[in-house]
C-alpha positions as CSV (number, residue, x, y, z in Angstrom):
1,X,20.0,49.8,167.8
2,X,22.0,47.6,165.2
3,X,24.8,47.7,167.2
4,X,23.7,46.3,170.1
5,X,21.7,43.9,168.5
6,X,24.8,42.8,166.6
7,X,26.8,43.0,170.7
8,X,24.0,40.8,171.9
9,X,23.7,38.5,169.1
10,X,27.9,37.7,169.2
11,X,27.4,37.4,173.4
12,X,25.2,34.6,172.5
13,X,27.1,32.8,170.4
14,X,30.2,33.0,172.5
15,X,28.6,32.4,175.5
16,X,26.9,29.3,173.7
17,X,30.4,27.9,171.5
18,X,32.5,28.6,175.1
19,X,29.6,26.2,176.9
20,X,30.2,23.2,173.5
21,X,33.5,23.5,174.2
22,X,33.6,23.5,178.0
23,X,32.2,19.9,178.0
24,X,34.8,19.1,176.0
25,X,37.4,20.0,177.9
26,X,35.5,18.8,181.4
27,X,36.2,15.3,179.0
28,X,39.6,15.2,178.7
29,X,40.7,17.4,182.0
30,X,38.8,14.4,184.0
31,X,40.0,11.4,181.7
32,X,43.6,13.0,182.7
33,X,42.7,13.1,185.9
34,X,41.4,9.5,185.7
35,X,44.4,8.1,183.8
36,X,42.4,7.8,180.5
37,X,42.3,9.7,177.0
38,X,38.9,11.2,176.8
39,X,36.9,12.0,173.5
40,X,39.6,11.8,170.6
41,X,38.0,10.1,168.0
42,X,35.2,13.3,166.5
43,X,38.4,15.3,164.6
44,X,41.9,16.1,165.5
45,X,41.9,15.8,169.9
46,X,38.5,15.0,169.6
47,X,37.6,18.4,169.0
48,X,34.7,17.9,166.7
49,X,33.0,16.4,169.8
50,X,30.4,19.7,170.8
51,X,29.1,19.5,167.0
52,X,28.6,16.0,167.4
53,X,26.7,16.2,170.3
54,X,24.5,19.3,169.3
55,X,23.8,17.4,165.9
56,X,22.6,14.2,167.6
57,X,20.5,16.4,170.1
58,X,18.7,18.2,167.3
59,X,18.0,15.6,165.3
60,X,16.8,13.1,168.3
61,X,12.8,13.0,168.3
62,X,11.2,15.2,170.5
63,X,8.6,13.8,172.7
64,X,7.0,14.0,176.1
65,X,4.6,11.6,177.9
66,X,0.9,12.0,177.8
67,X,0.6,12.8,181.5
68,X,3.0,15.7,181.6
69,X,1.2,19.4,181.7
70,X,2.8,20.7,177.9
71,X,2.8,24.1,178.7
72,X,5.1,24.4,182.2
73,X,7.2,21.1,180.6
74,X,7.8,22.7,177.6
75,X,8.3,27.0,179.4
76,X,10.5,24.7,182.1
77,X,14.0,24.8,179.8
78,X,13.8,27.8,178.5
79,X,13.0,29.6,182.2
80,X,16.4,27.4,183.2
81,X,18.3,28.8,180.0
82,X,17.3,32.3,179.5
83,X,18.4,34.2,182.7
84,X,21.6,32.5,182.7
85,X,22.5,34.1,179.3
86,X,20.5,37.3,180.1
87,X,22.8,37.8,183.1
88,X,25.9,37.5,180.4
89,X,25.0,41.2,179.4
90,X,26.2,43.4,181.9
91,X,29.3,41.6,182.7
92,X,32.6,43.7,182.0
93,X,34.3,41.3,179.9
94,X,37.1,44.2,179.2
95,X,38.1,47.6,179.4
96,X,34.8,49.4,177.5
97,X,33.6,46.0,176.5
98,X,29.7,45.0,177.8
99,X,26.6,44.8,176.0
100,X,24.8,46.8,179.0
101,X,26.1,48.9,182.1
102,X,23.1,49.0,184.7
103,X,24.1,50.9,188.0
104,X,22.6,47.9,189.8
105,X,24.3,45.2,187.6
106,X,25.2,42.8,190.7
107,X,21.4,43.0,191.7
108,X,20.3,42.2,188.3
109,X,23.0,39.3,188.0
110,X,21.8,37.6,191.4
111,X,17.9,37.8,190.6
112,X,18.5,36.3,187.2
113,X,20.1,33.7,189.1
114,X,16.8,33.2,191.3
115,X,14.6,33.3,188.6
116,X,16.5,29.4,187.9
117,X,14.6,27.8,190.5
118,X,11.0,28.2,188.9
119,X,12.2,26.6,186.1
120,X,13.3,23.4,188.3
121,X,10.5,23.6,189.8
122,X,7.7,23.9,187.0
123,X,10.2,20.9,185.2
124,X,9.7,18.5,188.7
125,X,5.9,19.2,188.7
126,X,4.7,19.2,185.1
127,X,6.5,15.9,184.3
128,X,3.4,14.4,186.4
129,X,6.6,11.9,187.8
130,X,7.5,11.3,191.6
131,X,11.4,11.1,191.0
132,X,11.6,14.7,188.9
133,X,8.9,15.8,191.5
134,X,11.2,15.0,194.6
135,X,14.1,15.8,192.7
136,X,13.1,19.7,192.0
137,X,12.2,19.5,195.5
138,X,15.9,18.9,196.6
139,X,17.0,21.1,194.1
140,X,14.8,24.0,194.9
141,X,15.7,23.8,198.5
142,X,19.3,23.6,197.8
143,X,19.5,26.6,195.6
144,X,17.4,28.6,197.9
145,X,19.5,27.6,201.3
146,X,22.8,28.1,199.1
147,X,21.7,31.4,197.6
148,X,21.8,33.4,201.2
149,X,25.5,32.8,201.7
150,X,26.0,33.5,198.0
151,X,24.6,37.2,198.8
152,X,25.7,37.6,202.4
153,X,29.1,37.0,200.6
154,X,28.9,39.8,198.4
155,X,27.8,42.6,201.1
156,X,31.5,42.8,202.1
157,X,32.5,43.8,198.4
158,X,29.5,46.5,198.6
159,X,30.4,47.9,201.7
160,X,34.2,48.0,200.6
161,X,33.4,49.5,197.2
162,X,30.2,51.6,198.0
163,X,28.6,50.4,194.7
164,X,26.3,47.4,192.9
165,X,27.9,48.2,189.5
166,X,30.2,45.4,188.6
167,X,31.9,48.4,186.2
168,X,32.4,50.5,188.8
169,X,33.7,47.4,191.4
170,X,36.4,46.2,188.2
171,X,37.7,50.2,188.2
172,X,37.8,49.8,191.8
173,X,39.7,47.3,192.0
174,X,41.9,48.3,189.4
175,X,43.0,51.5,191.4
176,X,43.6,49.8,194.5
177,X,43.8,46.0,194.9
178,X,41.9,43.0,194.6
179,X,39.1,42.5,196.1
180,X,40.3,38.8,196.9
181,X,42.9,40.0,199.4
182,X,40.6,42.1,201.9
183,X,37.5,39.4,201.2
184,X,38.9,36.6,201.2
185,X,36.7,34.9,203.4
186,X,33.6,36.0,201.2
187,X,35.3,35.0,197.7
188,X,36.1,31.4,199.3
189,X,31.9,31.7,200.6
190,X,30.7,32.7,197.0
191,X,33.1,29.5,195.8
192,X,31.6,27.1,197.9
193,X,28.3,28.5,197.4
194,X,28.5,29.1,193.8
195,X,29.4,25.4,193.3
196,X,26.2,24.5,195.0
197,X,23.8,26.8,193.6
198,X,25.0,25.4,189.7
199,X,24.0,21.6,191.3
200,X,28.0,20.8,190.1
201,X,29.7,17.9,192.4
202,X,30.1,17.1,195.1
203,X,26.3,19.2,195.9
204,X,24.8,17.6,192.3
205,X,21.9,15.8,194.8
206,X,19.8,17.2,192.1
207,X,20.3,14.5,189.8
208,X,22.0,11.6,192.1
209,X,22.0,8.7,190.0
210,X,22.0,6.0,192.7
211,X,18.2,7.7,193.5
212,X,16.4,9.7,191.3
213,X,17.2,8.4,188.4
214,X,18.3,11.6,186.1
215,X,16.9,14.4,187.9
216,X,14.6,16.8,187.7
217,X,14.8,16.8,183.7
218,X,14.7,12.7,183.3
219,X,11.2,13.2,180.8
220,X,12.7,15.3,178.6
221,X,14.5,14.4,175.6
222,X,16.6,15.8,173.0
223,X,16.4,19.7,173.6
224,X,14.8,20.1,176.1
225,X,17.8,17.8,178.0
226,X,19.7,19.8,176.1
227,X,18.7,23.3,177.1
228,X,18.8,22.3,180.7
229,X,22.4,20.6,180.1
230,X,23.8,24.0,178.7
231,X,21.9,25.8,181.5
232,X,23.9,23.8,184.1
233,X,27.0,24.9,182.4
234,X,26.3,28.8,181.0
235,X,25.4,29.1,185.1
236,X,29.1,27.7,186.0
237,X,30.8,30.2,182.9
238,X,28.4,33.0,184.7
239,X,29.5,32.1,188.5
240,X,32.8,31.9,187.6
241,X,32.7,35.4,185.8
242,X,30.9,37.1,188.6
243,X,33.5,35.4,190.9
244,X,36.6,37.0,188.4
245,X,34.6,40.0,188.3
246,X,34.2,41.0,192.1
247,X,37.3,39.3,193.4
248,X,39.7,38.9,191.2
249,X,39.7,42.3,189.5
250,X,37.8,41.6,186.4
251,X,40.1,42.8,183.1
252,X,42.1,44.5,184.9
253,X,45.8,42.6,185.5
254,X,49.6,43.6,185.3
255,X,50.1,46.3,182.8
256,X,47.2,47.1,181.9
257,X,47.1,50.5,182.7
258,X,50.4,50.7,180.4
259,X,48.2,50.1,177.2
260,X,45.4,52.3,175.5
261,X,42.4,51.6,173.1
262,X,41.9,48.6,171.7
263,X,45.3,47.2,172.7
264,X,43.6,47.5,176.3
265,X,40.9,45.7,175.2
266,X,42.3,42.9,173.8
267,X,44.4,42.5,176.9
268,X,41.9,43.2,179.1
269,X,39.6,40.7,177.4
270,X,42.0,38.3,177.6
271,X,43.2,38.3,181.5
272,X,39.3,38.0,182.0
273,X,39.2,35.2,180.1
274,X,42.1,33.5,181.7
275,X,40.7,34.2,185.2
276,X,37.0,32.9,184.3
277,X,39.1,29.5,182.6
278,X,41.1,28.4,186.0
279,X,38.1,28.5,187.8
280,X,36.0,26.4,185.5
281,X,39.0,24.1,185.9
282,X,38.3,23.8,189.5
283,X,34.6,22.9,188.7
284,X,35.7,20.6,187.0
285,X,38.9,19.1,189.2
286,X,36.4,19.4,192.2
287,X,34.0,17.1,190.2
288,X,37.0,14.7,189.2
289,X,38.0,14.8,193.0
290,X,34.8,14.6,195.8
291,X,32.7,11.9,196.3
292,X,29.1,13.1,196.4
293,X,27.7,14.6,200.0
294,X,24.6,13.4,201.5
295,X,21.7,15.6,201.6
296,X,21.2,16.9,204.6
297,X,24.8,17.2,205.2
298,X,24.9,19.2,202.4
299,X,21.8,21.6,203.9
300,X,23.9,21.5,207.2
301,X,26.5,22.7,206.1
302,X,24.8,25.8,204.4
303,X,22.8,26.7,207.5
304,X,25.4,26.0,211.0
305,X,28.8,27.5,209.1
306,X,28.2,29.2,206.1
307,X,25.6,31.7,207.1
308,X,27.2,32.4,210.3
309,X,30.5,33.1,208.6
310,X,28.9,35.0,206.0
311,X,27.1,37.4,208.7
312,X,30.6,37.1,210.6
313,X,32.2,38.8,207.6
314,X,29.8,41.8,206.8
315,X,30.2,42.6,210.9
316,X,34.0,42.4,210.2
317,X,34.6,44.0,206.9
318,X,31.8,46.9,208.5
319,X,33.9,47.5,211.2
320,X,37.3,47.5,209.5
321,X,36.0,49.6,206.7
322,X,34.5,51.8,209.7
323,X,38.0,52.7,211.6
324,X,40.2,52.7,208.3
């Protein structure tokens, strides 16, 4: 029991000090991109920015209006925050190394990821404001549209791999190939989708500046702007390990299967982490990159061509996976 307290207590924290330091680097990866230095002033590179954001955050006062209803405004955060870390504990980060193996791990992963929405939602309708109102709205009915190619993507990998264990789908692909070769019309699906589902640009209608002001969290201040800000980006270190984790083998990478104990481990742990770091750098090239879509091109595009292709690629990998 102390053990996995002291496994889930050390998920946390790196989940939550790999999130500080994943806005800095979204800083200075985009003021490259932009011909510009980024934060350099906080410490040496600017390194000592996170702290000085989660310092000013705590110490901000914490207020809401008097027309909001407390109790959703105040559950609204947390319902954001939680799953998205919850989800952290049955992902494979190495060989031997998770805090929980579930046989339905995927499942539990992708309803953890539903449970996101309420929270947008009871934020939108307890700030008692039309602009966080229509913006959980949007939100809502992005997440739910972009959620059904998210899944239909995954049914390939099921079918290939006969199991919802992400375990069992890393060993998989670790005795034959990656997953990203035989699917990978579903792995560029879950991208697309995955970028939309963690409201990241060019699909961040959510909180469009130009016309709903911040969002659906624009009442909240310090903490509670903050939870929902390290929501936004826990969901993209989560999406991009589930992605790393179905696709692109997981641990597993050149050699691996050369090493033993906790040399495995280290290696394993740190291809993982290699893998989940390139494609935060394409949330954040992407972000540097697009101009923002409209809305309803952005729900087009989710019902005419990526549900169809998503259906088109279960029928496909079925039938393949049928005759071979």
């Amino acid at each position: 029991m102390f053990l996995v307290l002291v496994q889930i207590i050390t998920m946390i924290l790196a989940v939550v000090m790999a999130v500080a330091y994943m806005t800095w680097m979204e800083r200075k990866i985009i003021g490259a991109i932009q011909n510009r230095y980024g934060v350099k002033h906080t410490g040496p590179f600017g390194l000592l920015q996170p702290f000085a954001d989660v310092l000013k955050l705590i110490t901000k006062e914490s207020f809401s209006p008097d027309q909001v209803s407390k109790p959703l405004f105040r559950a609204a955060p947390l319902i954001v925050f939680v799953p998205a870390i919850l989800s952290f504990s049955v992902i494979p980060f190495s060989y031997g190394l998770w805090v929980s193996d579930i046989s339905v791990s995927l499942l539990f992963v992708l309803a953890m990821g539903s449970l996101a929405t309420y929270g947008i939602v009871f934020a939108g309708w307890s700030s008692n404001s039309k602009y966080p109102m229509i913006s959980s709205l949007r939100s809502t009915a992005q997440m739910i549209s972009y959620e059904v190619p998210l899944f239909l993507s995954l049914i390939g990998v099921i079918i290939l791999t006969g199991s919802l264990s992400l375990k069992e789908i890393v060993e998989y692909q670790n005795e034959h190939m990656w997953l990203v070769f035989p699917q990978f019309l579903g792995f560029v699906l879950f991208a697309v989708s995955a970028v939309a589902e963690t409201n990241r640009a060019p699909f961040d209608l959510a909180e469009a500046e130009t016309e709903l002001v911040g969002g659906f969290f624009t009442e909240y201040p310090s903490m509670g702007f903050a939870l929902f800000f390290l929501a936004e980006y826990a969901s993209m270190f989560l999406m991009s390990a589930v992605a790393v984790t179905v696709f692109l083998g997981g641990w597993s990478g050149p050699f691996i299967n050369h090493f033993d104990g906790s040399a495995k481990v280290v290696i394993g742990l740190m291809y993982f982490v290699i893998k989940v770091y390139v494609l935060m750098f394409i949330f954040v090239w992407l972000r540097a990159t697009f101009p923002r879509l409209r809305y309803d091109q952005l729900m087009s595009f989710a019902w005419l061509y990526l549900i169809p292709l998503g259906l088109f690629n279960i029928i496909l990998t079925a039938v393949l996976a049928y005759i071979f």
